[in-house]
Backbone atoms as SQL, in Angstrom:
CREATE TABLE atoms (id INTEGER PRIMARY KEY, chain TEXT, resi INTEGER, resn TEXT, atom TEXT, x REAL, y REAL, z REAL);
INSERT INTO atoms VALUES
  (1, 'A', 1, 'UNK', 'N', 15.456, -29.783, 27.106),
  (2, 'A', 1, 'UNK', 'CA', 14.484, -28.754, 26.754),
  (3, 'A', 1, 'UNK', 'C', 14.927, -28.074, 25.464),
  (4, 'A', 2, 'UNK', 'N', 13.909, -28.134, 24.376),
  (5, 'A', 2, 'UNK', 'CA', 14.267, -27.311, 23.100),
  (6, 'A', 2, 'UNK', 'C', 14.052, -25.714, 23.742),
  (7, 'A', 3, 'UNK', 'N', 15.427, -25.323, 22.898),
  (8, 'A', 3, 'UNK', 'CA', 15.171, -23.560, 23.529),
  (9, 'A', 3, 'UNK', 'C', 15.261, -22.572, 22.229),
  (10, 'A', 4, 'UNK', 'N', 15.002, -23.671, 21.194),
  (11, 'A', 4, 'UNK', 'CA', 14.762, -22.684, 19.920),
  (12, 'A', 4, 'UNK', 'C', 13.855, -22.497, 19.091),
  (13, 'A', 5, 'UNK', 'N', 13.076, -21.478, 18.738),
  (14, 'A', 5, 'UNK', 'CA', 11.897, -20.992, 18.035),
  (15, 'A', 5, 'UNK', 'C', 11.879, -22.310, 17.079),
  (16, 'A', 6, 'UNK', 'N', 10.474, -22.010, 16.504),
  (17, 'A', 6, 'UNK', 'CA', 9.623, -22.615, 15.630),
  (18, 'A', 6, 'UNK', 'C', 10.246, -21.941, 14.189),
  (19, 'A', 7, 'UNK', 'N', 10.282, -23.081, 13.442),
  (20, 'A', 7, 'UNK', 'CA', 11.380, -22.717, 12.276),
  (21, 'A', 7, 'UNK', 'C', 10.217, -21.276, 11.616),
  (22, 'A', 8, 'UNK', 'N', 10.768, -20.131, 10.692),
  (23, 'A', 8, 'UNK', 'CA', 9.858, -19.231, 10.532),
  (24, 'A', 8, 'UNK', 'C', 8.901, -19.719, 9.346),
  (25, 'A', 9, 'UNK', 'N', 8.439, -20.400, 8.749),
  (26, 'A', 9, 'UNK', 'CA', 7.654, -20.925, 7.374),
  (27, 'A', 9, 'UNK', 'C', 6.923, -21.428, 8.630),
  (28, 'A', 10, 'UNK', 'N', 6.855, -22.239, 9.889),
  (29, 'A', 10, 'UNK', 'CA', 6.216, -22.869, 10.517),
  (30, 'A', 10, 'UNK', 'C', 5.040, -21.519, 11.323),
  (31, 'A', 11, 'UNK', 'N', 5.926, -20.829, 11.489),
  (32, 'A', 11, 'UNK', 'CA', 5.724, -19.674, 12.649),
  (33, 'A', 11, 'UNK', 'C', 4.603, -18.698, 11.663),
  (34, 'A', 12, 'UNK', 'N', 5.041, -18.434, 10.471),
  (35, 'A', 12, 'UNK', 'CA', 4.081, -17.596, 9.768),
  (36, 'A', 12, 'UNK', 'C', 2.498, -18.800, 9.523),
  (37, 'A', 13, 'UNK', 'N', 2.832, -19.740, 8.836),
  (38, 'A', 13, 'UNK', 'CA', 1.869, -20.223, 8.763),
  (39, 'A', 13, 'UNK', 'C', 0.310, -20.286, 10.312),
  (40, 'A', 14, 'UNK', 'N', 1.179, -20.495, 11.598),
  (41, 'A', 14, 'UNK', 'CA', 0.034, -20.589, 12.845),
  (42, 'A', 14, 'UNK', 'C', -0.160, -19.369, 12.801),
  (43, 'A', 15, 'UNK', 'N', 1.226, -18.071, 12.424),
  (44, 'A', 15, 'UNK', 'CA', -0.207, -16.514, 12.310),
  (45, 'A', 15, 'UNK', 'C', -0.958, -16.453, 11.564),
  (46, 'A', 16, 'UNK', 'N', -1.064, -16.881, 10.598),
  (47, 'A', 16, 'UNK', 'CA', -2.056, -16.647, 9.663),
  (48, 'A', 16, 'UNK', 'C', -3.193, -17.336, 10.112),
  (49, 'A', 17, 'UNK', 'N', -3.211, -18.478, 10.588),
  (50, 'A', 17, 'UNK', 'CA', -4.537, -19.303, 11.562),
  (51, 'A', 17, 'UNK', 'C', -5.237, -18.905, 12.337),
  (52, 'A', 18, 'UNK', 'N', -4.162, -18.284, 13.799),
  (53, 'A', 18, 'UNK', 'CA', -4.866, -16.880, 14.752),
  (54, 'A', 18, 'UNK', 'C', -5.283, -15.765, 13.855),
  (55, 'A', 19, 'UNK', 'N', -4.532, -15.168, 13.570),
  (56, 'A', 19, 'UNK', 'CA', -5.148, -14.101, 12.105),
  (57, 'A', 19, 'UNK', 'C', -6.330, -13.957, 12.064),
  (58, 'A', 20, 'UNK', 'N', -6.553, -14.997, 10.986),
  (59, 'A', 20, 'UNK', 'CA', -7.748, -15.606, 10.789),
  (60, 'A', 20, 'UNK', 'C', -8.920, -15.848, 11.798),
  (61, 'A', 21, 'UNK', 'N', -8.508, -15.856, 12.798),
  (62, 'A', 21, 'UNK', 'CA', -9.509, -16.077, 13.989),
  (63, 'A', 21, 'UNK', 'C', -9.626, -14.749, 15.000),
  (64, 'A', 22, 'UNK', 'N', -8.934, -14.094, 15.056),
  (65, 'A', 22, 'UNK', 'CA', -8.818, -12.816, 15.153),
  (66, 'A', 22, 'UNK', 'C', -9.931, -11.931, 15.603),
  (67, 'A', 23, 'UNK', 'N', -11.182, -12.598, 15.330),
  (68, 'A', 23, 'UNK', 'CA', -12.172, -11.742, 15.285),
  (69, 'A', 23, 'UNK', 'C', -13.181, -12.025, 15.633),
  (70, 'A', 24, 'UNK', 'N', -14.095, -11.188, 16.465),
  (71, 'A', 24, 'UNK', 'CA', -15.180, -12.184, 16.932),
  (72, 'A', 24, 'UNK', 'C', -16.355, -12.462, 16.330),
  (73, 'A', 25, 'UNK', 'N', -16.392, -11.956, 14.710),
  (74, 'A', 25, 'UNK', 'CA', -17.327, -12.479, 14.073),
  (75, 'A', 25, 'UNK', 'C', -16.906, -13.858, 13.336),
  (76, 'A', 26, 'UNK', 'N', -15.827, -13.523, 12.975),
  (77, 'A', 26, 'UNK', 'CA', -15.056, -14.711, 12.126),
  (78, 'A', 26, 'UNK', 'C', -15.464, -16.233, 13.070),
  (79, 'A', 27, 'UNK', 'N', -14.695, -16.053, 14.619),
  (80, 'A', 27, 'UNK', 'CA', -14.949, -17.067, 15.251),
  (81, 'A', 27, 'UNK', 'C', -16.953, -17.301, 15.649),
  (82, 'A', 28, 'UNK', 'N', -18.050, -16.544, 14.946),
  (83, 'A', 28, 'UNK', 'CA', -19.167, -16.714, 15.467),
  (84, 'A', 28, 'UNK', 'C', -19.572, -17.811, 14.149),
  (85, 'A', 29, 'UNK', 'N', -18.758, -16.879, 13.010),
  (86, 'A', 29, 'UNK', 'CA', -18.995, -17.992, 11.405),
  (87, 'A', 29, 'UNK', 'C', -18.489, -19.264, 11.474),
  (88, 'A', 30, 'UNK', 'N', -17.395, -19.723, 12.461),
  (89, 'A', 30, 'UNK', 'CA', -16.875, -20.957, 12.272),
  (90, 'A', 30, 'UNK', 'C', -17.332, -21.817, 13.074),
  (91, 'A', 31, 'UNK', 'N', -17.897, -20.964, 14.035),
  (92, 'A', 31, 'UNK', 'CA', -19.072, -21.717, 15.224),
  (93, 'A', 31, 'UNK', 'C', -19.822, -22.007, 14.683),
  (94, 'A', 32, 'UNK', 'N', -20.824, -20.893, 13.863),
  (95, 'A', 32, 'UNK', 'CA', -21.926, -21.852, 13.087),
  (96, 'A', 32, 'UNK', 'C', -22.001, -22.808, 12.075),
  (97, 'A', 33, 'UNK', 'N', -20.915, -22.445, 10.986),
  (98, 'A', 33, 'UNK', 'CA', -20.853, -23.518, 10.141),
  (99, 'A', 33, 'UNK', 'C', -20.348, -24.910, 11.064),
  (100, 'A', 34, 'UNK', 'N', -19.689, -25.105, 12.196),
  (101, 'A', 34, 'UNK', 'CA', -19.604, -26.542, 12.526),
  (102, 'A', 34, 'UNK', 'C', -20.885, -26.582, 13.735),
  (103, 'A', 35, 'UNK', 'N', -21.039, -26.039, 13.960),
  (104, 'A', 35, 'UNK', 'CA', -22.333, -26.912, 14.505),
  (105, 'A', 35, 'UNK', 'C', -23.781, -27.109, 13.896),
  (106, 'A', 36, 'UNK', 'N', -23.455, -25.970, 12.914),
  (107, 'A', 36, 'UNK', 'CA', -24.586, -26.672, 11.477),
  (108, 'A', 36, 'UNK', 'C', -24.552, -27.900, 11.165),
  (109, 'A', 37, 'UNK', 'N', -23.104, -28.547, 10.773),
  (110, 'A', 37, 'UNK', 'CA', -22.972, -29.795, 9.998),
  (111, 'A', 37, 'UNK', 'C', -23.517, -30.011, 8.779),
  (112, 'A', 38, 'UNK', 'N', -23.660, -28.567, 8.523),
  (113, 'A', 38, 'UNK', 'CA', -24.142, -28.641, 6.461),
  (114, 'A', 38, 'UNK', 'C', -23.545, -27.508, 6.227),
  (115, 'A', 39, 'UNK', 'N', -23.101, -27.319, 4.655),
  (116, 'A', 39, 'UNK', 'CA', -23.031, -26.200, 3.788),
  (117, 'A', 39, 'UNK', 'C', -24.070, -25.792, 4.504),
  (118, 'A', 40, 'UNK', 'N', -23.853, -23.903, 4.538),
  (119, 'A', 40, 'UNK', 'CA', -24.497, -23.143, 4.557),
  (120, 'A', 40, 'UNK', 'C', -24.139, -22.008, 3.388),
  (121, 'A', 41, 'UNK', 'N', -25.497, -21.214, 2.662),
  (122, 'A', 41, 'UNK', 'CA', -25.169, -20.115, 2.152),
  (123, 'A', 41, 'UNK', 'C', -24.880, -18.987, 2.536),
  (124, 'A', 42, 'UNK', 'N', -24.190, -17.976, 2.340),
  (125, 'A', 42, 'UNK', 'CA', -24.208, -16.294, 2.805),
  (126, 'A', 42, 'UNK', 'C', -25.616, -16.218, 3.116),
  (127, 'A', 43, 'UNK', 'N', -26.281, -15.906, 2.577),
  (128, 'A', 43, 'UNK', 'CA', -27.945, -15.435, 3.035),
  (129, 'A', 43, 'UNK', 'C', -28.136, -16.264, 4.492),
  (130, 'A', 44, 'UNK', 'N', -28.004, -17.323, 5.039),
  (131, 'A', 44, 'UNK', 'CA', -28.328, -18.417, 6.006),
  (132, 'A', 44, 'UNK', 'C', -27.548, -18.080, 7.096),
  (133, 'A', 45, 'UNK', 'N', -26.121, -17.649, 6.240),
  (134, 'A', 45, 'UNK', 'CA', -24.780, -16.798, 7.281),
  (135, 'A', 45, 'UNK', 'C', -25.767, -16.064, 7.696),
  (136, 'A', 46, 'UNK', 'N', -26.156, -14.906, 7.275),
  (137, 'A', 46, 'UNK', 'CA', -26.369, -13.412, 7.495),
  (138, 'A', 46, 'UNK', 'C', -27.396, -13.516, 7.843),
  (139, 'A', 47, 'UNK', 'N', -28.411, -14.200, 8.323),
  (140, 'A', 47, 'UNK', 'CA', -29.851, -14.697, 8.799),
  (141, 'A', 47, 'UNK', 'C', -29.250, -15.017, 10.346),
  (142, 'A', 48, 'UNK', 'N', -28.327, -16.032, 10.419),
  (143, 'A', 48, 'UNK', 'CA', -28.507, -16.428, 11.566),
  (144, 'A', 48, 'UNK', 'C', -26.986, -15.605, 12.336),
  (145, 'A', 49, 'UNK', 'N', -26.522, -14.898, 11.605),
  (146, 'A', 49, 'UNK', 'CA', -25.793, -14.256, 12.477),
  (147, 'A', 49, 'UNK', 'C', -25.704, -12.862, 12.686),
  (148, 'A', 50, 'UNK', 'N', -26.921, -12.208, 11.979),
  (149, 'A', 50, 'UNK', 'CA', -27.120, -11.148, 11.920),
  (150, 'A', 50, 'UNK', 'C', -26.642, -9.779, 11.695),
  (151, 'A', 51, 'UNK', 'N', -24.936, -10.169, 11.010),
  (152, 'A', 51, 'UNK', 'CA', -24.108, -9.349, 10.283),
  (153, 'A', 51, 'UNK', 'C', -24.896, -9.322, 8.925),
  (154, 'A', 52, 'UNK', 'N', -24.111, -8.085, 8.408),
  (155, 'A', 52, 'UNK', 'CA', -24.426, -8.049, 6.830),
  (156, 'A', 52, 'UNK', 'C', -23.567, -8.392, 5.766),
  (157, 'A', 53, 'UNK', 'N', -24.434, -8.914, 4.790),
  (158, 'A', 53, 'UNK', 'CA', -23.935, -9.787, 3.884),
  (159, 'A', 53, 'UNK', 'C', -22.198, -9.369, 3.110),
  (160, 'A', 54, 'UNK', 'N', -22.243, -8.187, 2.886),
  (161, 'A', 54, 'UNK', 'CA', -20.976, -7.758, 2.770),
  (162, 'A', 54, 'UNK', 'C', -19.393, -8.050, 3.802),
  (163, 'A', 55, 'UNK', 'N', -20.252, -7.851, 5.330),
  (164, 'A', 55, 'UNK', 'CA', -19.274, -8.213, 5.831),
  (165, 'A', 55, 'UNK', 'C', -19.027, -9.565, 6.499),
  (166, 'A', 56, 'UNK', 'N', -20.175, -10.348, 6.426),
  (167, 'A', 56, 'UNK', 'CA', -19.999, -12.208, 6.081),
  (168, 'A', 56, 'UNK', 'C', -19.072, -12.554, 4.993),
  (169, 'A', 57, 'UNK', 'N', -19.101, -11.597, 3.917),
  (170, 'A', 57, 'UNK', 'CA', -18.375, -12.341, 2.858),
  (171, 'A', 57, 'UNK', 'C', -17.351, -11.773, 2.851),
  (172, 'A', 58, 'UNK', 'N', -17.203, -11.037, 3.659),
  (173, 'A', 58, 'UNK', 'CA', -15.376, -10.203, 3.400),
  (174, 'A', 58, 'UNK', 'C', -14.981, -11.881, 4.556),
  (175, 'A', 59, 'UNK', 'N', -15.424, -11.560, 5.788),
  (176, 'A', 59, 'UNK', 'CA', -14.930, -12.882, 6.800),
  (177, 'A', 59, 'UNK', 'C', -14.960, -13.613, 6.453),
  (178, 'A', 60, 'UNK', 'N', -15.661, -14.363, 5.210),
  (179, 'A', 60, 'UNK', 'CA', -15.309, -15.975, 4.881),
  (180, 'A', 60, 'UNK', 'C', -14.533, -15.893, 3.563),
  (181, 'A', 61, 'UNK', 'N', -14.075, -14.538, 2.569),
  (182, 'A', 61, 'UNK', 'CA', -13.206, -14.575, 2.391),
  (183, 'A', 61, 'UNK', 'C', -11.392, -15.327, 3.260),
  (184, 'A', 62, 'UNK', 'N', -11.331, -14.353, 4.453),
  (185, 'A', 62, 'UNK', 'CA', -10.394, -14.437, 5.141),
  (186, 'A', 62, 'UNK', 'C', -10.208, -16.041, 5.796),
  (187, 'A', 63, 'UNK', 'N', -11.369, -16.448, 6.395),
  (188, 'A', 63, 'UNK', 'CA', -12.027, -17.566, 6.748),
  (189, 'A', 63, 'UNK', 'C', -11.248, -18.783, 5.637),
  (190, 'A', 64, 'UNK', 'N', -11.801, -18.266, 4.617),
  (191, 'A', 64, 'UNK', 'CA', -11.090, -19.580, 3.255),
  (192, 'A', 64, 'UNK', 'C', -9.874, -19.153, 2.657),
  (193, 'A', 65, 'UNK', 'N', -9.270, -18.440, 2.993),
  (194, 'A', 65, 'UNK', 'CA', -8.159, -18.287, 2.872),
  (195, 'A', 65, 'UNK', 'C', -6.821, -19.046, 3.505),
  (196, 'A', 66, 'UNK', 'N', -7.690, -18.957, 4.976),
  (197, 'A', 66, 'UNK', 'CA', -6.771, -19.543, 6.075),
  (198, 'A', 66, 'UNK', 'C', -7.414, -21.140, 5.912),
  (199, 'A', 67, 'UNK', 'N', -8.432, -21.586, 5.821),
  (200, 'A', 67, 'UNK', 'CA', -8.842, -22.735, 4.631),
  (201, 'A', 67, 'UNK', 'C', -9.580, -23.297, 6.046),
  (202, 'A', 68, 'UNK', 'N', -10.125, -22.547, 6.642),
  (203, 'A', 68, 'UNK', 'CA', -10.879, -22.964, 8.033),
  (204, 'A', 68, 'UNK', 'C', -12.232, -23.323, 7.304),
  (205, 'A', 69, 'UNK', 'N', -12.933, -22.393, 6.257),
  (206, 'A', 69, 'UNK', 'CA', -14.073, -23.102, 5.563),
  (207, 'A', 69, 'UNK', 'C', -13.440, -23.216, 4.368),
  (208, 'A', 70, 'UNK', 'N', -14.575, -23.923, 3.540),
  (209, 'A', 70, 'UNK', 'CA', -14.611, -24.215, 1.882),
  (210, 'A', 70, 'UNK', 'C', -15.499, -23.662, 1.005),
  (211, 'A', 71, 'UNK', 'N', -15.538, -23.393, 0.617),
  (212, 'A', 71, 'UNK', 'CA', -16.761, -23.256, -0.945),
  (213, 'A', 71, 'UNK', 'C', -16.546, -24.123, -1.365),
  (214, 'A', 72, 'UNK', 'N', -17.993, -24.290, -1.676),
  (215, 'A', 72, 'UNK', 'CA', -18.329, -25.449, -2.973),
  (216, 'A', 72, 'UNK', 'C', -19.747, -24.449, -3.970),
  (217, 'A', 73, 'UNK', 'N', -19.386, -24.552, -4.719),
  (218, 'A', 73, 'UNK', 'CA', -20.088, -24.305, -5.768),
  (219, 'A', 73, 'UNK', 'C', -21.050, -24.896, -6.240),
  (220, 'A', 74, 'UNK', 'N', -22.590, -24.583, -6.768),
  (221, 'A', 74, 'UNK', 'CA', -23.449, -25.124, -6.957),
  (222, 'A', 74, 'UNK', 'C', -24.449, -24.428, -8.087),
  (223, 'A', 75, 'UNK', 'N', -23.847, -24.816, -9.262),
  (224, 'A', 75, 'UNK', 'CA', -24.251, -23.461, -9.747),
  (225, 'A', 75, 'UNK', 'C', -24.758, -22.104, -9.958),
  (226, 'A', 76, 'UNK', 'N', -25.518, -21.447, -9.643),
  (227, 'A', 76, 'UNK', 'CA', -25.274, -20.520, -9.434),
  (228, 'A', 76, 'UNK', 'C', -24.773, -20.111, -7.858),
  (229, 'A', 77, 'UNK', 'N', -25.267, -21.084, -6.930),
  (230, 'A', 77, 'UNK', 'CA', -25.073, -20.875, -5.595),
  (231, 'A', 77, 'UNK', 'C', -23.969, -21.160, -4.944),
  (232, 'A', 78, 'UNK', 'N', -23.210, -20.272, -3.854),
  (233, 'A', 78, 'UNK', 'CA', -22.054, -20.731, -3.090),
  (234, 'A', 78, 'UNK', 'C', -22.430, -21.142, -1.610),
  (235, 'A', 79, 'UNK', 'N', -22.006, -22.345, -1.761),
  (236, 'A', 79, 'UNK', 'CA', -22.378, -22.769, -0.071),
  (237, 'A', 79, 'UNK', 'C', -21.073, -23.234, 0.600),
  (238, 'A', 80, 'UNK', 'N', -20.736, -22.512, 1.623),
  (239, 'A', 80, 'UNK', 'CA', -19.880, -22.426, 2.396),
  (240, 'A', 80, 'UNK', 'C', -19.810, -23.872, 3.439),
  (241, 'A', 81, 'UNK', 'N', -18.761, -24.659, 3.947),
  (242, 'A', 81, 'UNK', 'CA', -18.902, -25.666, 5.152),
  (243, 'A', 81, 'UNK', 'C', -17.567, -25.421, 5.952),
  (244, 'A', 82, 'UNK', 'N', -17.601, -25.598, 7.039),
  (245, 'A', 82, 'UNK', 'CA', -16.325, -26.046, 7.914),
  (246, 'A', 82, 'UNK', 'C', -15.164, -27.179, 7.313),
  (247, 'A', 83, 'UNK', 'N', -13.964, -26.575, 7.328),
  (248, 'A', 83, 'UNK', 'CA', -13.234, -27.737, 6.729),
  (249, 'A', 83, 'UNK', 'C', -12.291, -28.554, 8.433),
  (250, 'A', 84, 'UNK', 'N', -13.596, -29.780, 8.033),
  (251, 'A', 84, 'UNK', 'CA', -13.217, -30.287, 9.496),
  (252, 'A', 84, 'UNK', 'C', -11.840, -30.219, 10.213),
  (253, 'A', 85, 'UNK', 'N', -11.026, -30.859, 9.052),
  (254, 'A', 85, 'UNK', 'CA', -9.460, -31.298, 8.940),
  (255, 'A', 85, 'UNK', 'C', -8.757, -29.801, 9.635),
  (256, 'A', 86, 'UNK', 'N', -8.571, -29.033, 8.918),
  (257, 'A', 86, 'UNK', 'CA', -8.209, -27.728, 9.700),
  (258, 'A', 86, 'UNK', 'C', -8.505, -27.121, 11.417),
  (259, 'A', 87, 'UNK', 'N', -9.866, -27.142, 11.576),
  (260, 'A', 87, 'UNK', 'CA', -10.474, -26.917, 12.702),
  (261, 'A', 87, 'UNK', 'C', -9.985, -27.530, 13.764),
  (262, 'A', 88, 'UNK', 'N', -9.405, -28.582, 13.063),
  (263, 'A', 88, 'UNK', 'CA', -9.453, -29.978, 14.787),
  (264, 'A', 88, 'UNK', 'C', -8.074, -29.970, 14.947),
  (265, 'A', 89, 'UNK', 'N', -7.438, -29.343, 13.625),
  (266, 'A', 89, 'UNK', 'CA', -5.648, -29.443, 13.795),
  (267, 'A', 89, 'UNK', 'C', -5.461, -28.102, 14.762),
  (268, 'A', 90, 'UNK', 'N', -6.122, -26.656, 14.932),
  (269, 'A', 90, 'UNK', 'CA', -5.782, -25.518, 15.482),
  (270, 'A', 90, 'UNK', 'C', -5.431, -25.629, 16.431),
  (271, 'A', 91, 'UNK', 'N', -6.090, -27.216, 18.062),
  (272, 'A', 91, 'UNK', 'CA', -5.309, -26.991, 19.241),
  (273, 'A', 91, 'UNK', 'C', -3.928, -27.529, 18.815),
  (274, 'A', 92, 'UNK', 'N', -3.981, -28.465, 18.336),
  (275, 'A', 92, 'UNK', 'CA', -2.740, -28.481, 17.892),
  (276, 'A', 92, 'UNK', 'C', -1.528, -27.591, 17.733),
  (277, 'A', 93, 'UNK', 'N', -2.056, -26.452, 16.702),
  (278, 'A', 93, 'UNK', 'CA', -0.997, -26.006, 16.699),
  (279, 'A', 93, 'UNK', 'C', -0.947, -24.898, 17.590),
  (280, 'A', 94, 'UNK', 'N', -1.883, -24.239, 18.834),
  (281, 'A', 94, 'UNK', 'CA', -1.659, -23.542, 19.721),
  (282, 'A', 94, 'UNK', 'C', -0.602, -24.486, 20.680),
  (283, 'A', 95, 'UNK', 'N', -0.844, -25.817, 21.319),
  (284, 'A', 95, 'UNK', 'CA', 0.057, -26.382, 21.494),
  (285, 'A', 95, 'UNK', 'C', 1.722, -26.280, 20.726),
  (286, 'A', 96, 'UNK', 'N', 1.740, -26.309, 19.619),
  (287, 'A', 96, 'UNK', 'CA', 3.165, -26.171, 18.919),
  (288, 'A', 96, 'UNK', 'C', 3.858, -25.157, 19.179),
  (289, 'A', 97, 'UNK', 'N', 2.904, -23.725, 19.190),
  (290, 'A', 97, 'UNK', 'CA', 3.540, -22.632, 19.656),
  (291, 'A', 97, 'UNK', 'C', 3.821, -22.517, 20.977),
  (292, 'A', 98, 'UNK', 'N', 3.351, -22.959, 22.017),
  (293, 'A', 98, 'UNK', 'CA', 3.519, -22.875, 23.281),
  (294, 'A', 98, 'UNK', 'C', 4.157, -23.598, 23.905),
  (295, 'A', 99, 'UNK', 'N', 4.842, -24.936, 22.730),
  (296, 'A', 99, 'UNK', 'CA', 5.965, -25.502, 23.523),
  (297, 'A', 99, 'UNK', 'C', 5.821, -27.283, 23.653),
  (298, 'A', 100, 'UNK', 'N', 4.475, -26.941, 23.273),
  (299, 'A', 100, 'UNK', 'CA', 4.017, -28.689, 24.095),
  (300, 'A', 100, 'UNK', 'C', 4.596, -30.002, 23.428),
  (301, 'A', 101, 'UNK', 'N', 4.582, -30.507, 23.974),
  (302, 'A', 101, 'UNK', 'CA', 4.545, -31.870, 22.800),
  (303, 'A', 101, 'UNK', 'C', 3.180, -32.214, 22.581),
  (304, 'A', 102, 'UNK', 'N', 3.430, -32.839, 21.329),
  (305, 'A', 102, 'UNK', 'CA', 2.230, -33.059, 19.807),
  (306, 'A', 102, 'UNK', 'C', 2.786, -34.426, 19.565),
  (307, 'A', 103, 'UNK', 'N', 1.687, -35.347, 19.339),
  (308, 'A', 103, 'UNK', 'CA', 2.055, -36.657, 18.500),
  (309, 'A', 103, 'UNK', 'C', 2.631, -36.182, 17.211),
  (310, 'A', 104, 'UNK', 'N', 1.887, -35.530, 16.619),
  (311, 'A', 104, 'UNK', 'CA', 2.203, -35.586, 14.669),
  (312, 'A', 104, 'UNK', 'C', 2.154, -33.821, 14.345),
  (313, 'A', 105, 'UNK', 'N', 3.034, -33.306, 13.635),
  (314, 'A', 105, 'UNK', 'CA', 2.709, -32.490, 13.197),
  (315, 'A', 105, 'UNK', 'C', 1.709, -32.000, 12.417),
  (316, 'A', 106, 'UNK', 'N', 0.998, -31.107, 12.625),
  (317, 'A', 106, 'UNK', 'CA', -0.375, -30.383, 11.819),
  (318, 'A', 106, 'UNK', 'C', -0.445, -30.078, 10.817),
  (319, 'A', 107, 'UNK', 'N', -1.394, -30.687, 9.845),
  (320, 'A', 107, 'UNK', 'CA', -1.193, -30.717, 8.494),
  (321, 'A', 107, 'UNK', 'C', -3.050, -29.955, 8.488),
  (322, 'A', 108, 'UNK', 'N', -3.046, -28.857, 8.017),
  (323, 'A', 108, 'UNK', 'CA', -4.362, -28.281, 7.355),
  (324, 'A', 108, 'UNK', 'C', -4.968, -28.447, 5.838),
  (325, 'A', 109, 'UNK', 'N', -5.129, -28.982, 4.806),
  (326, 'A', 109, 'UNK', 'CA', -5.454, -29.389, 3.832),
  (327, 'A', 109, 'UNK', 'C', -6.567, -28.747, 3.377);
């Protein structure tokens, strides 16, 4: 049995993931952008989730930070998507913290 913590560069990085999720609007934005399965814009955010636009964009600030969504740019327009790769690694790394064994370590990109 390993009986020693998660090296700390490992350990900060999964807070910043929960962090990031932290919240129950944050987790309503990452719900919708993946079961959208398209870029969505702020306006489309704030339509269908009925926050305001200010505070959609502070959360997908935080959101793309932790690199759970993306921007893509379109000229003048920003359309936001789920960054699959990240999303699908998170049980993952709740597993890592809790001990489990993992095939591969979690790589978010």
């Amino acid at each position: 049995m390993d009986e020693k913590p998660l090296a700390r560069a490992e350990a900060e990085e999964y807070a910043s993931w929960f962090k990031a999720l932290a919240d129950a609007t944050r987790i309503q934005i990452v719900s919708l952008l993946a079961r959208a399965r398209r870029p969505m814009t702020v306006g489309e955010i704030v339509t269908a989730s009925g926050v305001g636009q200010s505070t959609v964009s502070h959360h997908l600030k935080i959101l793309a930070e932790a690199r759970f969504v993306l921007l893509d740019r379109q000229g003048t327009s920003s359309l936001y998507r789920i960054n699959e790769n990240c999303v699908s690694c998170f049980p993952t790394a709740a597993d890592v913290v809790m001990g489990k064994p993992v095939p591969d370590p979690p790589v978010c990109d």
